[in-house]
N, C-alpha and C positions, 0 to 999 in steps of 0.2 A: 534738240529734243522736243524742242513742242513746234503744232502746226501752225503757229502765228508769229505773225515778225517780234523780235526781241530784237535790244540791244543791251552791251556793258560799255560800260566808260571810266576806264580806271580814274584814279583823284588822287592828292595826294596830302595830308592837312596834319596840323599838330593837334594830339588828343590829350588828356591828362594823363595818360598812363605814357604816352612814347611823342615821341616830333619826331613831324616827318611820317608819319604810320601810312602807309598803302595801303587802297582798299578799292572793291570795284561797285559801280552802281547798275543793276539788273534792273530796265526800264522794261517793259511791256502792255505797248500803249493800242491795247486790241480791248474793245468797248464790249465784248462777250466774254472773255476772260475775267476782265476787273469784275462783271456780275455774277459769272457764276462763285469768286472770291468771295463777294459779298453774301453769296445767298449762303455757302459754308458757312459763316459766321463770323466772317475777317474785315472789320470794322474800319472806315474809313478816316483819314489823318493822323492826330499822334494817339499811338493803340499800345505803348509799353506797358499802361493799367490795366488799358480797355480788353485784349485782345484775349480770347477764349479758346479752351477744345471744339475742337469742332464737333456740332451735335449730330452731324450725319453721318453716315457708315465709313470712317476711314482704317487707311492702316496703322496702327496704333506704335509699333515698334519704327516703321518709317519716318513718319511726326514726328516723334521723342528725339528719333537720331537726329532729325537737321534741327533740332534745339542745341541739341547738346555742339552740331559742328558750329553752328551758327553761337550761342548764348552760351557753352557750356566748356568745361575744362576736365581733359582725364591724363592722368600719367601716374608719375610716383611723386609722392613726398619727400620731404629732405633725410630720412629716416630709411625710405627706399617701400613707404606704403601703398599700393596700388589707390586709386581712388577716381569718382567721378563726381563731377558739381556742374551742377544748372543756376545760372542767376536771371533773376526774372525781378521785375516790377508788377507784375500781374499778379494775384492774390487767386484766379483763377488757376492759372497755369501752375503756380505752384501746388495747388490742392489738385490738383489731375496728378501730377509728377509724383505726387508723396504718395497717392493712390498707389501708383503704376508700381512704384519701389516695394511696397506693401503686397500688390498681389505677387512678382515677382519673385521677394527673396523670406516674404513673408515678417520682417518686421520693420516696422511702423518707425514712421519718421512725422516729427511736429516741428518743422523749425520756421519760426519767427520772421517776422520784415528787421532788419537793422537800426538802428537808430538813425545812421550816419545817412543814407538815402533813401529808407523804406523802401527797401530791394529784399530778398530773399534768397540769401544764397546756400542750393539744398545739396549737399556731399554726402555720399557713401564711400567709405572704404575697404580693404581687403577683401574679404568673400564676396560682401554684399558686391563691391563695386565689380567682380569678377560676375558674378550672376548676370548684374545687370550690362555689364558689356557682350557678354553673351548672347544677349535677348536683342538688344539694339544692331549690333554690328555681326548679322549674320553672313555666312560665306554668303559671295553674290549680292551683297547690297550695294545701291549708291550710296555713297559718304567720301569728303574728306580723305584725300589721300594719308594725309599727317596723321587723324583724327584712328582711322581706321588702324592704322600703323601701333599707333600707342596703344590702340582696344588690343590688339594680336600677341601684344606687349604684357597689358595687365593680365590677361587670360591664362597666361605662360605663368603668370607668376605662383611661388612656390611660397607657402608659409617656414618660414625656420625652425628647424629641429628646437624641439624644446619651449618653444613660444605657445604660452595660454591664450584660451582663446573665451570671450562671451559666449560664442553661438554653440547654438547645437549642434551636435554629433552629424544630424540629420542631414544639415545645412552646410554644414565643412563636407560632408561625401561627396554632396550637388555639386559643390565647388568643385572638388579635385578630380571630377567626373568629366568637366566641358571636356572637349574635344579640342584639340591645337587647329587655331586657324592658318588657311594659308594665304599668301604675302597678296597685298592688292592690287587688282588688273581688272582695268578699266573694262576693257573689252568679255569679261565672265558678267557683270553687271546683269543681274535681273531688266532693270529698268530699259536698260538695252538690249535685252531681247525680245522684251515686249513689244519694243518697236521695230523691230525687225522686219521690213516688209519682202527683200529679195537675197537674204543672206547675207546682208554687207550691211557693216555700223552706219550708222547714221554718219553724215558729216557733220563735224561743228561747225557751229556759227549760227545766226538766228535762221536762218530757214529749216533748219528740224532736219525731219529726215528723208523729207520731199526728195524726189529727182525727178527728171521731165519722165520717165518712162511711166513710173508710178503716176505723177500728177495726171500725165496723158491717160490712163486707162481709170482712175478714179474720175475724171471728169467724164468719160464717154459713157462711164453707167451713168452718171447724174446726167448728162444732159440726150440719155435716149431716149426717142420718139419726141426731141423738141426740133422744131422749124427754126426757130434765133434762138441768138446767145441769150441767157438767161441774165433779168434783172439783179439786182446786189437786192432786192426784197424776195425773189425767190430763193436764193443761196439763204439769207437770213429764215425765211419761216420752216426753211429744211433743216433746219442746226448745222449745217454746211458754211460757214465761214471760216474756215480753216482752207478750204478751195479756194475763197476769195482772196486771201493771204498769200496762199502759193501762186498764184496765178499773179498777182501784184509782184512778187520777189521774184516771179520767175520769168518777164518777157513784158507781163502786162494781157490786158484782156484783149488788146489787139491783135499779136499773136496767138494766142491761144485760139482766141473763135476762128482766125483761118484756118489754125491746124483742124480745129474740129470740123469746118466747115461751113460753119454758121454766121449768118450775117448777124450783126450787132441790132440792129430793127429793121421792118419790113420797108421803110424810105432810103436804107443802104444797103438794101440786096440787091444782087446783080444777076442773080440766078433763077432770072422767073421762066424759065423751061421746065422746072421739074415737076412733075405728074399730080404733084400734092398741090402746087401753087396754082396751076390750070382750077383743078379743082375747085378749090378755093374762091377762083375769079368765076369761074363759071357759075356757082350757083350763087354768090352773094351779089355778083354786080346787078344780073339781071333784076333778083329779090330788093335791091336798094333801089332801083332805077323805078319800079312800080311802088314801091311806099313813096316816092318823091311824086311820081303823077297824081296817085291818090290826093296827096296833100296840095298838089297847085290846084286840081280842080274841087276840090272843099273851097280853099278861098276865093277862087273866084267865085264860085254859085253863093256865100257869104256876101261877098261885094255886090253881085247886082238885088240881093233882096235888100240890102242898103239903098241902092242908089232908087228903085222904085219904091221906098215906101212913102 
């Protein structure tokens, strides 16, 4: 999914809640990435306190969602009550979430850090939690197979004949109003079709959704009208380091600059026949050949007003 090397590395370790718990570690060790991260608002080392809404234009129901697959818990209660809960240590992120619940189902949620950890953990249930599954886990989103599964779950669900309710008339219609989700598949995913470049999913694994055909015709627009292979500081000032990545995962830059054509610098071309490089020799050799006479006869007529005074 993304144009830069990643890796995971599954692990396997005792937690306090389970031994033995599976889990996988998403490394992505690309030095433009981690910045633009940073410039969002995503704070470096331990950020369970630290870490914030992002202050620049993002998708607001996409966010929430990978909190919730990621921090968050939805299904039924033991009673059989639909519900969803975010646990956070951040005092930020919770006051975003209580917002989001707020504009969503329209009432207001103030809940507290715990004693036990000064954690925060924010639940809604019935309607509200149907609302807000709703809003989160729309048809065609990335999410959580499991995660999406239980959203399609509570959405379904039905209040029982005869059961009082707090909310408004208003609020219970909104509710019985969603629309039935359908079952989840990977392949309808928004997110993959935006990256859609030739009608076929991306392949998993860290090289994204590169293939040589694409990389081959993305690199020939970047590198048209150049004589050599391009510097890893031209790729960098172009915001083009997603080429340098594919081009690394995919052969290396050896390969690649043959296919395009291009010699890697002008001391390892082999191709000095062609029309542009004549050029090139013709008018600079001569022009550097007369700056260099210039300057040997400057210093000699220097030296002999030396030697006779």
């Amino acid at each position: 999914m993304l144009p830069v090397y990643s890796s995971v590395i599954p692990r396997q370790r005792d937690t306090n809640f389970k031994d033995g718990h599976r889990a996988s570690v998403w490394t992505v060790p690309n030095f433009q990435f981690r910045t633009e991260l940073s410039a969002l608002g995503l704070p470096t080392g331990k950020k369970s306190k630290r870490v914030k809404v992002p202050t620049s234009s993002f998708q607001v129901a996409d966010f929430y969602r990978g909190l919730i697959d990621a921090d968050g818990s939805l299904g039924f209660t033991g009673v059989g009550d639909p519900f969803i809960s975010l646990c956070t240590s951040s005092s930020f992120i919770a006051n975003g979430y209580q917002n989001l619940i707020r504009q969503i189902t329209g009432v207001g949620r103030n809940t507290q850090p715990n004693a036990r950890d000064d954690a925060y953990n924010i639940m809604v249930q019935k309607e509200l939690a149907q609302l807000l599954a709703d809003y989160l886990y729309y048809d065609g989103c990335l999410a959580l197979p499991r995660k999406h599964e239980k959203a399609v779950r509570v959405i379904a669900w039905s209040r029982p004949e005869g059961s009082r309710s707090k909310y408004s008339p208003e609020l219970l219609s909104r509710a019985k109003s969603i629309p039935s989700r359908v079952p989840y598949c990977l392949a309808q995913s928004l997110c993959f079709e935006l990256s859609q470049k030739d009608h076929k999913l991306p392949r998993p694994g860290s090289q994204g959704f590169w293939t040589d055909e694409l990389l081959l015709g993305e690199l020939q627009e970047f590198c048209k009208g150049m004589m050599v292979w391009p510097s890893t500081s031209v790729f960098q000032k172009a915001g083009r380091t997603d080429l340098l990545s594919a081009v690394a995962n995919r052969g290396g830059m050896v390969v690649w600059s043959e296919r395009l054509r291009l010699p890697r610098t002008r001391r390892y071309a082999s191709e000095w026949t062609r029309e542009e490089d004549k050029a090139v020799l013709t008018e600079t050799v001569p022009r550097a050949a007369h700056i260099l006479n210039i300057s040997r006869n400057v210093v000699r007529a220097r030296r002999e007003i030396l030697l006779h005074r």
